[in-house]
C-alpha positions as CSV (number, residue, x, y, z in Angstrom):
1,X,207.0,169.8,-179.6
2,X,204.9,166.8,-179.3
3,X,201.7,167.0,-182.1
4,X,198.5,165.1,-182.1
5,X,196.8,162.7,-184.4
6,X,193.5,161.8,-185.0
7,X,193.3,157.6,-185.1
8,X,190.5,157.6,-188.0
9,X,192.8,159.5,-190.1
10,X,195.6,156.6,-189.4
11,X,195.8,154.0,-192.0
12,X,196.9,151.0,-190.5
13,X,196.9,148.9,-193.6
14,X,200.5,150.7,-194.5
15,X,202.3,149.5,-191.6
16,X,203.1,146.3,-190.4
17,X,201.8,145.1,-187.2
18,X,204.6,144.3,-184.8
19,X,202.9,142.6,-181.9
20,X,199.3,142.5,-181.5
21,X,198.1,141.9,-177.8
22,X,195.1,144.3,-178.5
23,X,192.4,141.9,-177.0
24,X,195.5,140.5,-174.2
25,X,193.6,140.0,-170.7
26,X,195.7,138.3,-167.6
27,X,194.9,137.4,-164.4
28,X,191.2,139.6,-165.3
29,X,193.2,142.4,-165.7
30,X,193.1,143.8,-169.3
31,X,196.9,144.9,-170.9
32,X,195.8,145.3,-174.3
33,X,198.0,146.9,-176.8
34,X,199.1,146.9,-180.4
35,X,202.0,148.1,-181.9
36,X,202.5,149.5,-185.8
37,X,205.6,150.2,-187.8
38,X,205.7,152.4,-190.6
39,X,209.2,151.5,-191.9
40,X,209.2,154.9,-194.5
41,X,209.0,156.8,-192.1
42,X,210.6,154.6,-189.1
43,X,208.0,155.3,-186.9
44,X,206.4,153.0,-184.2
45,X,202.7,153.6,-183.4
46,X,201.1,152.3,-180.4
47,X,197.3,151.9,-180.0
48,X,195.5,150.8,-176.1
49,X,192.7,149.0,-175.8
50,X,189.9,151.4,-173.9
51,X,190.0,149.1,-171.1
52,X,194.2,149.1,-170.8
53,X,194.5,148.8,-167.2
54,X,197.7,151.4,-167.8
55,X,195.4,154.0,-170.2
56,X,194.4,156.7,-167.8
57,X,198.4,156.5,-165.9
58,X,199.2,157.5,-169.5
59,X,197.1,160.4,-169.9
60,X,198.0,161.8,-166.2
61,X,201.6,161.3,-167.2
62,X,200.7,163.3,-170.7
63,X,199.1,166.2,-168.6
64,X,201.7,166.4,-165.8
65,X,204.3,166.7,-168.6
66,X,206.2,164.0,-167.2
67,X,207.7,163.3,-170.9
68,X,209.1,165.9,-171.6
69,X,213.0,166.4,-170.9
70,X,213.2,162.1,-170.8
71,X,211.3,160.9,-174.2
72,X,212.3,163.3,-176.9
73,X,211.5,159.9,-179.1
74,X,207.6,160.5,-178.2
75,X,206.2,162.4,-181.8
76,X,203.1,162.8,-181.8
77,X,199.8,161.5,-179.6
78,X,197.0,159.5,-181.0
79,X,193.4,160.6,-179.8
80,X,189.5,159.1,-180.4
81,X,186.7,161.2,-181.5
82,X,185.9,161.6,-178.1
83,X,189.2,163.4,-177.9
84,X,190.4,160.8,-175.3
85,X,194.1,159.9,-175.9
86,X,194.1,156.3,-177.1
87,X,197.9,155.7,-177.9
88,X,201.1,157.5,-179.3
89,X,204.1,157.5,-182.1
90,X,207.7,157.2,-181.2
91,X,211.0,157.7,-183.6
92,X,212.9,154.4,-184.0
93,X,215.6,154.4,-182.6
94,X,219.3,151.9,-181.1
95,X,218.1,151.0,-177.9
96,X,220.9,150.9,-174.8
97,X,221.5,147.2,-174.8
98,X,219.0,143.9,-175.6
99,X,219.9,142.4,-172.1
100,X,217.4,144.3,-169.4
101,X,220.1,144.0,-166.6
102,X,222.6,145.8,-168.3
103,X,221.8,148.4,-165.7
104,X,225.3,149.8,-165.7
105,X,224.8,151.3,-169.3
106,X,221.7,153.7,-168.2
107,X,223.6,156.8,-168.4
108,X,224.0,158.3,-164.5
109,X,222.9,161.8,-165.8
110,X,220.0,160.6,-167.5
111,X,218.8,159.1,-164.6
112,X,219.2,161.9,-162.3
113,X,217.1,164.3,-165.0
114,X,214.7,161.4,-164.4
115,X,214.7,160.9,-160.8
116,X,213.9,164.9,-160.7
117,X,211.1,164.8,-163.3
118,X,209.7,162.1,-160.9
119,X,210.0,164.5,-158.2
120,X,208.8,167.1,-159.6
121,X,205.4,165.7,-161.6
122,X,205.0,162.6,-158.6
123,X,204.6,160.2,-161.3
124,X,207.4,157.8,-162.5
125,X,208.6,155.0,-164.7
126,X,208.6,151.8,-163.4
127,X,210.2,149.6,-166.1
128,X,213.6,151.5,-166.7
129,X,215.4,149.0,-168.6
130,X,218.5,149.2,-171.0
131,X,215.8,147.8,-173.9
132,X,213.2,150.6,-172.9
133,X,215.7,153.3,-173.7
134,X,216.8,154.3,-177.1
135,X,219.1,156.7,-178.5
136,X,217.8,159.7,-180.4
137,X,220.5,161.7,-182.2
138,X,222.8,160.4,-179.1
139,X,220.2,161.3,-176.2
140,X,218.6,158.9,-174.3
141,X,214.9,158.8,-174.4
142,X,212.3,156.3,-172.4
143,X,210.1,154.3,-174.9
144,X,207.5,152.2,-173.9
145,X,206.0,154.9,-172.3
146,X,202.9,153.8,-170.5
147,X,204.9,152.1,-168.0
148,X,204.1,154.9,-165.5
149,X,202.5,155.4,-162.6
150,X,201.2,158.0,-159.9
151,X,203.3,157.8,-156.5
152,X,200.2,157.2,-154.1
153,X,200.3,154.3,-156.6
154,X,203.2,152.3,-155.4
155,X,201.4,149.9,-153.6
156,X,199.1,148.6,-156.2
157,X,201.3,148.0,-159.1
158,X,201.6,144.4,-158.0
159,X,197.9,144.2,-159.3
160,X,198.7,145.3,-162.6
161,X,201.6,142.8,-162.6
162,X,204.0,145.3,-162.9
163,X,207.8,145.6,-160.7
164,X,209.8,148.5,-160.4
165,X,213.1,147.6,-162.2
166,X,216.4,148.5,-161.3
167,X,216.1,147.9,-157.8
168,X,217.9,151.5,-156.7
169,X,215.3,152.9,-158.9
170,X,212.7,150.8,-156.4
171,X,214.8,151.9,-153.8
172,X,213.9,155.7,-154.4
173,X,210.4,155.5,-155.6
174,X,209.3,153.0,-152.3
175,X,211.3,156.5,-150.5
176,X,209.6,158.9,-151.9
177,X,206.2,157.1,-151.4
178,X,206.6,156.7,-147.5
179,X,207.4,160.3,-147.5
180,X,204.1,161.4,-149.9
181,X,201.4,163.0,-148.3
182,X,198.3,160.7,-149.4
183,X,196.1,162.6,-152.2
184,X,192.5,162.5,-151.3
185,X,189.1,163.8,-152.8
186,X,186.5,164.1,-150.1
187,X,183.2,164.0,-151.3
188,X,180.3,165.9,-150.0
189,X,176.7,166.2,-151.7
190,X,174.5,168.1,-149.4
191,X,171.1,170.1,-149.9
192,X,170.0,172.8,-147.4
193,X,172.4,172.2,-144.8
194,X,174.9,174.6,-145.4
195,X,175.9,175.5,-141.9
196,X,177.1,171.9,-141.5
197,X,178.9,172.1,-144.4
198,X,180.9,175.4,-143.4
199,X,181.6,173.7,-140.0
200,X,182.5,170.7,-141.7
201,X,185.0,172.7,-144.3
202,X,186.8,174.1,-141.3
203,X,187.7,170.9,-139.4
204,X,188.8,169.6,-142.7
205,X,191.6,172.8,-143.6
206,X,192.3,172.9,-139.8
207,X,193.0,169.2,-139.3
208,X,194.0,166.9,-142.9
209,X,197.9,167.3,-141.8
210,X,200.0,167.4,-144.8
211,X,197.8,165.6,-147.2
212,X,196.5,166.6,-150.2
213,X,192.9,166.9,-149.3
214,X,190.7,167.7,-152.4
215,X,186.8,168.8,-151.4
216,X,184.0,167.7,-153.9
217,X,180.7,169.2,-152.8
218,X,177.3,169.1,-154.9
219,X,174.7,171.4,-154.3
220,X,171.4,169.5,-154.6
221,X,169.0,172.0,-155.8
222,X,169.5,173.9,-152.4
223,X,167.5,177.7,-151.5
224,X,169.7,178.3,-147.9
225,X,172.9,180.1,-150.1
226,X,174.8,176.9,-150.4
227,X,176.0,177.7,-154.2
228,X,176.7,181.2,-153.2
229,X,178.9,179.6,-150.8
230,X,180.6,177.2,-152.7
231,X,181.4,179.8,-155.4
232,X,182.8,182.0,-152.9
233,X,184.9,179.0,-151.8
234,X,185.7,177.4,-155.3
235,X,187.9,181.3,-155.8
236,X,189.6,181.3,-152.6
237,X,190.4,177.6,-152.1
238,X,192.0,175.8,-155.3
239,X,191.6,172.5,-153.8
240,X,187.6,172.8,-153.5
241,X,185.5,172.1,-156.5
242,X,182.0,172.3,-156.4
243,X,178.6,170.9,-158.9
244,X,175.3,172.1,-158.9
245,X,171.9,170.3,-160.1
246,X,170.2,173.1,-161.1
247,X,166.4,171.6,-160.5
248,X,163.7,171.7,-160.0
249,X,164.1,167.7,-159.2
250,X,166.2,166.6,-156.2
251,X,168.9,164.2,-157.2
252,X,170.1,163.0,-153.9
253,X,173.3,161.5,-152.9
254,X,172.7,158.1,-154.7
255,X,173.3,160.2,-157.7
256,X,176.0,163.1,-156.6
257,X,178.3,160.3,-155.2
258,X,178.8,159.0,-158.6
259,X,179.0,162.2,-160.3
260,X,181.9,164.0,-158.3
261,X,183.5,160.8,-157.8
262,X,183.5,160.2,-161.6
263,X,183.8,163.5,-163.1
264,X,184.7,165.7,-160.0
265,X,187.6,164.4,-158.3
266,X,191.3,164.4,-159.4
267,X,192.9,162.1,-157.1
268,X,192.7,157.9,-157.2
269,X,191.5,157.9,-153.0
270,X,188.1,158.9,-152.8
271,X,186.3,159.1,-149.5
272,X,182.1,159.2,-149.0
273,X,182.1,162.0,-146.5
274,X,178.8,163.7,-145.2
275,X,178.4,167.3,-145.0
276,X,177.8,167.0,-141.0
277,X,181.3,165.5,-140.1
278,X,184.1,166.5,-138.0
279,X,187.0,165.5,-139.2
280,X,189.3,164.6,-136.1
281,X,193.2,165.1,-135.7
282,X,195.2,162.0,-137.6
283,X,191.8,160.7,-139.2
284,X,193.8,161.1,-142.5
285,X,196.7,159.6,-141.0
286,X,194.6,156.5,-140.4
287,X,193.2,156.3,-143.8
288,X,196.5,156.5,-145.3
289,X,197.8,154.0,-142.8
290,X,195.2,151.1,-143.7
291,X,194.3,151.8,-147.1
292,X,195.9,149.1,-149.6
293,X,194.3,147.1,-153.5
294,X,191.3,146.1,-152.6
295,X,190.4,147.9,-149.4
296,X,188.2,150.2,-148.0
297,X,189.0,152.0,-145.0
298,X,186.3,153.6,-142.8
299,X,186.4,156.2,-139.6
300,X,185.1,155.6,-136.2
301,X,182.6,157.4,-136.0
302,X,182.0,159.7,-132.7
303,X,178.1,160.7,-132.4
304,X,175.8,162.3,-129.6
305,X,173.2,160.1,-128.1
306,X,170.6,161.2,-131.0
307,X,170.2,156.9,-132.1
308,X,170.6,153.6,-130.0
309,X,173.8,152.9,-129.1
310,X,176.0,150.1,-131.3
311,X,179.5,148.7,-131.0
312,X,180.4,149.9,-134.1
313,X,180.5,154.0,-133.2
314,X,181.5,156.2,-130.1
315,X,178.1,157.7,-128.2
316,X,179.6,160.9,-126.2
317,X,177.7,164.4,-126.8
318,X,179.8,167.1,-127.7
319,X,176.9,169.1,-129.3
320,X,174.4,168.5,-131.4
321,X,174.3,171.5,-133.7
322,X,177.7,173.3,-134.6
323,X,176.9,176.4,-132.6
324,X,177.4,174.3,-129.3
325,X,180.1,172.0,-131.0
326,X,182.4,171.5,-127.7
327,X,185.8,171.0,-129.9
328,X,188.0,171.6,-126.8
329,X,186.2,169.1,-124.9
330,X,186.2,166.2,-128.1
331,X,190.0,166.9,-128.4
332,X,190.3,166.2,-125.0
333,X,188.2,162.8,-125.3
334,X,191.0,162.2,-128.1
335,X,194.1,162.5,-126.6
336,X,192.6,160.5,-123.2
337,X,191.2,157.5,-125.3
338,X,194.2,157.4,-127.7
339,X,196.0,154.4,-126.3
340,X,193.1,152.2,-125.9
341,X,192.0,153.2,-129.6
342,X,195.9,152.7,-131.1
343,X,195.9,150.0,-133.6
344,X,192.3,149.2,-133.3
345,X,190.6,147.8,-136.2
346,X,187.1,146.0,-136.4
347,X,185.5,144.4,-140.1
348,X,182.9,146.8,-141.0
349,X,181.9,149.4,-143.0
350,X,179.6,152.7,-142.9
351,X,180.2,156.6,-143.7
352,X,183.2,158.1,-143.8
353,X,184.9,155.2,-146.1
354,X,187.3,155.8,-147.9
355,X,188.5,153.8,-151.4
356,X,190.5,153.9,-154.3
357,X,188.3,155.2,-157.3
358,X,189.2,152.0,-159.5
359,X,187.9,149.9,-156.9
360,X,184.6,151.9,-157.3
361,X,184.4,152.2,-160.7
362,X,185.0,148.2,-161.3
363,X,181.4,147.6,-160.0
364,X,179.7,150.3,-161.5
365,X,179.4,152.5,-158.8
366,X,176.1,153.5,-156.7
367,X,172.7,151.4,-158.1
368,X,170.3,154.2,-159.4
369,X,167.1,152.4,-158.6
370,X,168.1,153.9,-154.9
371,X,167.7,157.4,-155.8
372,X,167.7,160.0,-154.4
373,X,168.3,157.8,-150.9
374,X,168.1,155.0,-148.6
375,X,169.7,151.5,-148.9
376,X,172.2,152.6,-151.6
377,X,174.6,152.2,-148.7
378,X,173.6,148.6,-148.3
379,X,173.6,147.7,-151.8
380,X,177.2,148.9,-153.0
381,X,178.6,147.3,-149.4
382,X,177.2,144.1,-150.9
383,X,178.7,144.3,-154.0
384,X,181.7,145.5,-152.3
385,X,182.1,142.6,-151.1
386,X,181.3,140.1,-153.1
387,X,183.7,141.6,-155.4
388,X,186.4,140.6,-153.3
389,X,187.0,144.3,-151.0
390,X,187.9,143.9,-147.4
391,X,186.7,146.3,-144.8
392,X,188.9,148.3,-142.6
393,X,187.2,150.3,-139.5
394,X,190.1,152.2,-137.7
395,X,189.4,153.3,-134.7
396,X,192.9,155.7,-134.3
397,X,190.8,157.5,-137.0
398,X,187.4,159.4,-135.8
399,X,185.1,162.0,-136.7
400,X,182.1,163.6,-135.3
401,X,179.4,163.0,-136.6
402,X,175.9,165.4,-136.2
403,X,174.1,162.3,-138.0
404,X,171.5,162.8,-140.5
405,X,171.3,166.3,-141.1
406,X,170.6,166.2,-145.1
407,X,167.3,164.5,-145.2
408,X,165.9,162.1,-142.6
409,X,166.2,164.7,-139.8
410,X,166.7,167.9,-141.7
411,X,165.2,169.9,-138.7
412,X,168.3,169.2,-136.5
413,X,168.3,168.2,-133.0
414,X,167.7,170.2,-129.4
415,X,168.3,169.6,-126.0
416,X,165.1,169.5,-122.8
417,X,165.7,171.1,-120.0
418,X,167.5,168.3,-118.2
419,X,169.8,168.1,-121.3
420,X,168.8,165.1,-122.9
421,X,169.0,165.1,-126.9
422,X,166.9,164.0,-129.5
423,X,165.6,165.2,-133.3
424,X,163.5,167.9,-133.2
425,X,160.7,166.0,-135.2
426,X,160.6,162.5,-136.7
427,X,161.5,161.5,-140.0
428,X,160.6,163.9,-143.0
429,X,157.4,162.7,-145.0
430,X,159.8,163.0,-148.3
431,X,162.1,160.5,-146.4
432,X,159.5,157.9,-144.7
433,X,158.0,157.8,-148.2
434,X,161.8,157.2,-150.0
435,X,162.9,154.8,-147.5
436,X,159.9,152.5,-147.8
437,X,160.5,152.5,-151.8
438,X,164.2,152.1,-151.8
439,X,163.2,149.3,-149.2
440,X,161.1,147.3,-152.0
441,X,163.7,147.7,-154.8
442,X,166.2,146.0,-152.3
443,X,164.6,143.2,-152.0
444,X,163.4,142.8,-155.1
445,X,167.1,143.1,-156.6
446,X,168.5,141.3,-153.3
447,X,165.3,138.9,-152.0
448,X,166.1,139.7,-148.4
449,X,166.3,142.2,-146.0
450,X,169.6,144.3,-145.3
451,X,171.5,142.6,-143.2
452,X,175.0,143.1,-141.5
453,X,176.7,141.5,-138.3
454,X,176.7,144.2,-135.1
455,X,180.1,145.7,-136.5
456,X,178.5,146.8,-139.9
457,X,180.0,143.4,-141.8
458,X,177.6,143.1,-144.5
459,X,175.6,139.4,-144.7
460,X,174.6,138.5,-147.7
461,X,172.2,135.3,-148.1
462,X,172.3,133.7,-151.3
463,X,170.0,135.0,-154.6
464,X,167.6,132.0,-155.7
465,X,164.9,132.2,-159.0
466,X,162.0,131.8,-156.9
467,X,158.9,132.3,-158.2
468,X,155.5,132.4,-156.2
469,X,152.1,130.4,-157.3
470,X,149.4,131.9,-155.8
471,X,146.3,131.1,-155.6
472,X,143.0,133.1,-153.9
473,X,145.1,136.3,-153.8
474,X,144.2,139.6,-153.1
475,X,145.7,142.7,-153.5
476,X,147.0,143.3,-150.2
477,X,148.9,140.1,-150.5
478,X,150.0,140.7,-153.7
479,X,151.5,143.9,-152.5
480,X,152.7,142.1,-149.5
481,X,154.6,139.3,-151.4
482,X,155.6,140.7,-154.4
483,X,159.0,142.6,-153.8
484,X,160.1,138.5,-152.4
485,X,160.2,136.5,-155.7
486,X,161.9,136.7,-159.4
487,X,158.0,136.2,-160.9
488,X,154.2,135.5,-159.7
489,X,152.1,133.2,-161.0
490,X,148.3,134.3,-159.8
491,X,144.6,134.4,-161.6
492,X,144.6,138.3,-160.0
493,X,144.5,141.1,-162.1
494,X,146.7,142.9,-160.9
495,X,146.7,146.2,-163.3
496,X,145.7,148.3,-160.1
497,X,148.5,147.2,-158.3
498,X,151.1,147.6,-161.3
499,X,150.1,151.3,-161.9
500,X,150.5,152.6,-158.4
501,X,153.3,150.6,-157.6
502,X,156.6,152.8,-158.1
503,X,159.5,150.6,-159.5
504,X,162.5,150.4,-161.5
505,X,161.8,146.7,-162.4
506,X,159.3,145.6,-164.9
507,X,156.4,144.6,-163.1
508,X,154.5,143.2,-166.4
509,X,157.4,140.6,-167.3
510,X,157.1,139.3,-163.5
511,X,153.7,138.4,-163.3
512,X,152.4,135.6,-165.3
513,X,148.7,134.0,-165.3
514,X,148.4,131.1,-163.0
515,X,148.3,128.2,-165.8
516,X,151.3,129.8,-167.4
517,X,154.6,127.1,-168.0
518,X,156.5,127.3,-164.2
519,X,160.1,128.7,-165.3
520,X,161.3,129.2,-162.1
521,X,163.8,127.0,-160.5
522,X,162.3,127.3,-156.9
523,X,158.5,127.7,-156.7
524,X,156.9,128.1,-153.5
525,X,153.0,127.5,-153.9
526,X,151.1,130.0,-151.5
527,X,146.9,129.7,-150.5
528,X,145.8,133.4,-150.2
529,X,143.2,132.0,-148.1
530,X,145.4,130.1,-145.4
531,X,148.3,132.6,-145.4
532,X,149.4,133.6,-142.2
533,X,151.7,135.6,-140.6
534,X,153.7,133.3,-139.3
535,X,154.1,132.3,-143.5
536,X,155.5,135.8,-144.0
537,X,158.0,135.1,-141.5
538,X,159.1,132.4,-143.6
539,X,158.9,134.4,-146.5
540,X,161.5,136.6,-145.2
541,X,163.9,134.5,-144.5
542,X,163.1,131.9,-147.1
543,X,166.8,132.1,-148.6
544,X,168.3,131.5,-145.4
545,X,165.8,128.6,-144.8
546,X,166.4,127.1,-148.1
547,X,170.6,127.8,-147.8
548,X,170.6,125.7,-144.6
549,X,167.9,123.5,-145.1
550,X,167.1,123.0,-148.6
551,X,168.1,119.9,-150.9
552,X,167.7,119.8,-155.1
553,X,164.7,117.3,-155.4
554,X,162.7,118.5,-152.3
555,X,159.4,118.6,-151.9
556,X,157.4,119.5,-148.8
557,X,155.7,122.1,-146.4
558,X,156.4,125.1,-144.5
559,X,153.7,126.1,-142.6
560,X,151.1,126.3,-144.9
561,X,153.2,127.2,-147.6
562,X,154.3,123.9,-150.3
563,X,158.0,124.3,-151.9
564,X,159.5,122.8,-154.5
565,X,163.2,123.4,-155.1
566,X,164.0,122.4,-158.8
567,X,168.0,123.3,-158.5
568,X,169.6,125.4,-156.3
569,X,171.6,127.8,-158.0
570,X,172.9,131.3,-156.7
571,X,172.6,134.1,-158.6
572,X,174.0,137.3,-156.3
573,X,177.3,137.6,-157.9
574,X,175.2,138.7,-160.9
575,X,174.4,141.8,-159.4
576,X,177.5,142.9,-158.5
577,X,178.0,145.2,-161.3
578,X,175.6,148.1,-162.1
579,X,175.2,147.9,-166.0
């Protein structure tokens, strides 16, 4: 039996440090490790670094009891106060040869135990090597253990550096990985909308094939029986786990993403899924089909004619509430639009998207300034981006999609008399007033407006330090101009404007008095007085106009407005991580 150690009670000043590549970092990718050997006791301990790219395959492995039956050399695991596993102890042992292709000498039985412990947890080893396999009272046993990874993980372990040795070992585990169903955590916040999120639940049971499909829901603080619901479902359905926020404050889904992603969902392939979706025959398939490092894969979506039309989605009504959902009719649509949607991809992204959780969780995730709602969407397909993701629309992969049934339009929709559909009221006051806020904090963190190209490609104009001098302003303009600069230079007191203003950023450090020391490496010198419209045109696209047209050194006019560029550095890779 395998016991545990606390690492504080470990006193490393006993043993002799072995190799030390605690602080080791390749390629960005962190591999840090150190290994310890107490020779009384001829006993090897190995410590991670927290940010081990190969940490967290350890402590599946540890919990899908991969090790035991094939590392009876494994002693005793080494945990943090958090009680987080943060390394192991080994026995020392004769290892099978020194020369790592010596692959004849890996016993044929111990390899069969292996191949069916591979099986049977759908994790394996990926470095079996005569030197990783030592002898322990004449048994083999695997050392170096946190060479292992989850199947659905085959494809990514080129990112980690890392190559499947012997190659018939390669040859099974590439097998077994074509022939894996795909693991996936949906993931659903929703408030008040619970009969979409039945009808939802359905097509996903009645249509995810023969993949693991894992469904996250959070309960926003909802009065319609949605918890009653999800408890109901949580004791009939092992593969649904539901959260609640208990109140009395909405979260939203800027919020509930994060937390079921982070602390909800079990499987590495996450997918952003809204609680008025349909998910369509072979959507999964199409996911798992496109979905690779560094991707994220997003559904076509099919929608009635409830918004304008765009080349990016499908606009045919088959209902526009579930009670007069026309499924027949859709999987009809389907099967005749198959061939001319086969293969189909387009460079865009927007909701259903799925990603591998590592992927999220390198940039931090959902930007909090954008709770509850409304451009977080933007904002995390920018950073997305920068950060090196591609986008994947597959259009063999569909759903249909009711379309904003948690909070802009939470009335629903209805039909006139000559069958014509639209919401049944406009925009809630709760969203019109949450829309226009998140609006400000994006361009105060971005300086521009949200921008994509007509298949949902984010554009992303470059982040200057621009700062405004203005004189003979007023507080409309000051409310007008603000969200468009890093700081504002002005003889207004702007105290009123500061205290009503709702905003993450600190208003007090941005404005300065007009005589203050110019800091700014862009300053754009603005006459309350003369400002026009036609200025605040400028204003908003002022780092496109500067990107195209702008030169270190210049000095000159816009309009009425006077610009001096300083330097031109960009800054927008700096936000790509939310700290």
């Amino acid at each position: 039996m395998v016991g545990t150690i606390q690492i504080n009670d470990i006193d490393f000043t006993k043993y002799e440090c072995i190799k030390d590549k605690y602080n080791r970092v390749v390629d960005g990718v962190n591999h840090g490790r150190a290994i310890y050997y107490d020779s009384n006791n001829k006993l090897y301990y190995k410590i991670f670094h927290p940010d081990y790219c190969r940490i967290n395959n350890f402590r599946r492995a540890v919990k899908a009891n991969f090790f035991e039956g094939v590392a009876s050399a494994l002693t005793h695991l080494i945990y943090d106060q958090w009680n987080e596993i943060v390394g192991y102890v080994t026995k020392e042992g004769p290892i099978l040869s020194p020369n790592e292709f010596d692959y004849q000498l890996i016993p044929k039985d111990f390899f069969r135990i292996l191949k069916n412990k591979i099986k049977e947890c759908g994790m394996f080893f990926y470095d079996l090597v005569p030197h990783n396999i030592i002898l322990i009272d004449g048994v083999p046993s695997l050392i170096d253990l946190e060479s292992v990874y989850d199947i659905n993980e085959y494809n990514l372990l080129s990112t980690h550096n890392a190559k499947i040795k012997p190659d018939y070992l390669h040859d099974y585990i590439q097998e077994l990985w074509s022939s894996t169903p795909m693991k996936i955590s949906l993931i659903q916040p929703g408030r008040n909308n619970l009969k979409y999120l039945k009808w939802s639940y359905n097509s996903i049971r009645k249509n995810q094939g023969n993949h693991t499909v894992e469904i996250c829901v959070a309960d926003d603080f909802s009065n319609d029986g949605t918890w009653e619901w999800c408890l109901e479902t949580m004791d009939k359905d092992p593969h649904f786990n539901a959260i609640k926020n208990n109140g009395p404050k909405r979260l939203g889904h800027t919020i509930l993403y994060d937390r079921l992603v982070n602390e909800v969902a079990e499987h590495d392939i996450c997918m952003i899924y809204h609680a008025d979706m349909y998910l369509c025959p072979g959507a999964l398939d199409s996911i798992e089909k496109h979905l690779i490092d560094k991707t994220i894969v997003s559904l076509t979506r099919i929608e009635p004619p409830l918004h304008p039309p765009g080349p990016e989605k499908i606009l045919v009504d088959f209902g526009i509430e579930p009670e007069e959902f026309d499924e027949p009719k859709l999987l009809r649509f389907l099967e005749d639009s198959k061939n001319e949607r086969i293969d189909k991809t387009t460079e865009g992204i927007f909701a259903p998207w799925a990603f591998y959780k590592k992927d999220f969780q390198e940039i931090g995730g959902h930007d909090e300034i954008f709770a509850p709602q409304s451009k977080e969407d933007t904002d995390i397909f920018n950073r997305f981006q920068l950060n090196g993701i591609k986008f994947v629309q597959t259009w063999e992969g569909c759903v249909y999609h009711m379309t904003c049934r948690g909070s802009r339009f939470a009335d629903g929709a209805k039909r006139n008399p000559d069958g014509q559909v639209f919401m049944k009221n406009r925009e809630t006051d709760e969203w019109l007033k949450q829309n226009q806020k998140s609006t400000r904090e994006f361009l105060r963190k971005w300086g521009h407006f949200c921008k994509h190209d007509s298949l949902m490609k984010p554009i992303i104009p470059p982040k200057y330090d621009i700062g405004f001098v203005i004189t003979n302003a007023n507080l409309s303009l000051i409310e007008a101009l603000e969200p468009w600069c890093a700081n504002v230079y002005c003889d207004f007191n702007i105290a009123e404007y500061i205290s009503k203003e709702d905003t993450s950023f600190n208003l007090n450090d941005k404005f300065k008095p007009l005589d203050n020391e110019k800091l700014n490496e862009i300053l754009i010198q603005i006459d309350g007085s003369r400002f026009t419209q036609e200025d605040f045109g400028f204003i908003q696209q002022i780092s496109e106009i500067i990107e195209d047209s702008g030169d270190e050194g210049f000095h000159g006019e816009i309009g009425t407005l006077l610009i001096d560029i300083i330097k031109m550095n960009k800054y927008e890779d700096e936000l790509i991580i939310c700290k």
